[in-house]
C-alpha positions as CSV (number, residue, x, y, z in Angstrom):
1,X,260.6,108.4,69.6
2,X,262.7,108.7,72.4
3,X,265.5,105.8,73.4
4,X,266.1,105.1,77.4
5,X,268.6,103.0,78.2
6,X,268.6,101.5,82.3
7,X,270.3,98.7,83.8
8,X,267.6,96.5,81.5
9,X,266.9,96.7,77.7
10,X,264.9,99.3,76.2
11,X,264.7,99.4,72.3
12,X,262.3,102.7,72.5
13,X,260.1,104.5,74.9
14,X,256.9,106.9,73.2
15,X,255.0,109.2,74.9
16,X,254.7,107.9,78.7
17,X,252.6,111.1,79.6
18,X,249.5,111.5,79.3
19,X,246.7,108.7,79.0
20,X,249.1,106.3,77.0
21,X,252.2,104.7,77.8
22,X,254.3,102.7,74.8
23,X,257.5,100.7,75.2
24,X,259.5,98.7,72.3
25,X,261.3,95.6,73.9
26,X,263.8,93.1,72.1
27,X,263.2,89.6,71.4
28,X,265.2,88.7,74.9
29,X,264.2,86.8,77.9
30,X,265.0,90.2,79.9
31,X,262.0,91.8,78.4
32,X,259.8,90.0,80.6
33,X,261.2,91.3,83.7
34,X,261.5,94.6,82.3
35,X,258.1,95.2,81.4
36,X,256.8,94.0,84.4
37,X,258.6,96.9,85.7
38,X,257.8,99.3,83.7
39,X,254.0,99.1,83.6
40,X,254.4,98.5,87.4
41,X,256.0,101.9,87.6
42,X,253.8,103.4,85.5
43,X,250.6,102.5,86.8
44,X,252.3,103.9,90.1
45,X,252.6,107.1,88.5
46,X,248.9,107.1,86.8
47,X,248.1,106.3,90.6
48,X,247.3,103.1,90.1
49,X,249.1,100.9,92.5
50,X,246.2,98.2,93.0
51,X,246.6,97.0,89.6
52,X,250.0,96.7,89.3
53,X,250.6,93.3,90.2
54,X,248.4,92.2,87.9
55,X,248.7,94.1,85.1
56,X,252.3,93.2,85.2
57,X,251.6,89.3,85.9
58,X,249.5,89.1,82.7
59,X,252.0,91.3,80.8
60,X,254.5,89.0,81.6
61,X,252.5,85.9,80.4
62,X,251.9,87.8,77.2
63,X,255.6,88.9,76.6
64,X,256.5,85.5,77.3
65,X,254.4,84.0,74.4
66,X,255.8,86.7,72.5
67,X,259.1,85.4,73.1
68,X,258.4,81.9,72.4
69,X,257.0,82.1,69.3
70,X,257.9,85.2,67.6
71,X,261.2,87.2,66.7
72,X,261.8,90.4,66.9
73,X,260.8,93.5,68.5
74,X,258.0,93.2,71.4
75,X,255.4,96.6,72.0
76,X,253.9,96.9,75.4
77,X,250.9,99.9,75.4
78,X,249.0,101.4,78.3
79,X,245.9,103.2,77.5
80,X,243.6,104.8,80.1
81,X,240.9,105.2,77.2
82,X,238.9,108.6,77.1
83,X,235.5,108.9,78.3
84,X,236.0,105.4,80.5
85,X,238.0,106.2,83.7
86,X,236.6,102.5,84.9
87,X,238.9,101.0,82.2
88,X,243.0,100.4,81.6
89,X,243.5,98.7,78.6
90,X,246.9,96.6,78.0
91,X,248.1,95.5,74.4
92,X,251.0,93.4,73.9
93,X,252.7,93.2,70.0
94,X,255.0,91.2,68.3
95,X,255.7,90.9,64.4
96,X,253.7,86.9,64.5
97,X,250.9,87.3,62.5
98,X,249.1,84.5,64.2
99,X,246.3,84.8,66.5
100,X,247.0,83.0,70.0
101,X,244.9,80.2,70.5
102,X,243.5,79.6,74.1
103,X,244.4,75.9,75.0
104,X,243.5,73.5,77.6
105,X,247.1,72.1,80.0
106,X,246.9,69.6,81.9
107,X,247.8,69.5,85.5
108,X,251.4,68.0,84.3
109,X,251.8,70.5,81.7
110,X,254.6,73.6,82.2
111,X,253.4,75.6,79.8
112,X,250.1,76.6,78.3
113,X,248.1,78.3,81.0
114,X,249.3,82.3,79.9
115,X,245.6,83.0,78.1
116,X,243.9,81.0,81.0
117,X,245.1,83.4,83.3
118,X,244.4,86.3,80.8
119,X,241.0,85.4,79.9
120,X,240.1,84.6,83.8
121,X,241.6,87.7,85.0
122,X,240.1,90.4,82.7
123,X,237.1,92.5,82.1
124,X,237.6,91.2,78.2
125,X,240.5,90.2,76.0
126,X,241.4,89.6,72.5
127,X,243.8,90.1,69.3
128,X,243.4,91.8,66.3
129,X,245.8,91.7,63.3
130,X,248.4,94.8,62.7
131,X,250.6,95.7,59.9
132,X,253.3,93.4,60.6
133,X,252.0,91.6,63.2
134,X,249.4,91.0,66.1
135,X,248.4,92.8,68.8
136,X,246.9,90.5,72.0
137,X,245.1,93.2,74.3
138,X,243.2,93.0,77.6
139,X,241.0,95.3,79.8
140,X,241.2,95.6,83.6
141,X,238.8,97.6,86.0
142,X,240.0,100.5,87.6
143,X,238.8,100.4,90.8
144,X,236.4,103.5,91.7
């Protein structure tokens, strides 16, 4: 694994060619920003521009709950899955082994809209336990 180091924190970078993209972040409000620009700049490479603002708006909602309720490192992954050019999938990780639970805020609430937007945004969404961890993911549409 590879370690790039910008004006923003990187813990690790994997193989960005290809049909996959992996980034390590630490547990620091920075990481938000940086992802966002990061899967921004990727999808601009994949030739993707159209979703980049959203990818990296649910990204950010994602690595944000990450932040509040876990420490420790945070993984961001882009996969353009084979055999389904209509599909980028996004997966967010952190080392909390529980699942996020979707929950209803009300109008005066600051807080608790992140899966809303996720869940209203995507082709499909979800989590899955890992080895030291979860894993939230989501798919978008690649436009044809």
């Amino acid at each position: 694994m590879g370690v790039r180091r910008w004006a923003w924190e990187v813990i690790g970078v994997n193989d960005t060619d290809g049909d996959c993209a992996e980034w390590t972040f630490p547990a620091d409000p920075g990481a938000v920003r940086t992802a966002r620009a990061v899967v921004r700049g990727k999808l601009r490479g994949w030739g993707l521009d159209s979703l980049g603002d959203l990818a990296a708006l649910l990204v950010s909602e994602l690595v944000t709950n990450a932040l509040r309720h876990a420490t420790g490192p945070i993984g961001v992954r882009l996969v353009r899955p084979a055999g389904l050019p209509d599909v980028l999938l996004v997966e967010v990780s952190d080392p909390l082994p529980d699942p996020p639970r979707e929950r209803a805020a009300q109008p005066e609430d600051e807080s608790g809209r992140g899966l809303q937007l996720v869940a209203s945004s995507s082709r499909r969404w979800g989590s899955r336990p890992g080895e030291t961890g979860k894993t939230v993911w989501f798919e978008l549409a690649v436009p044809g």
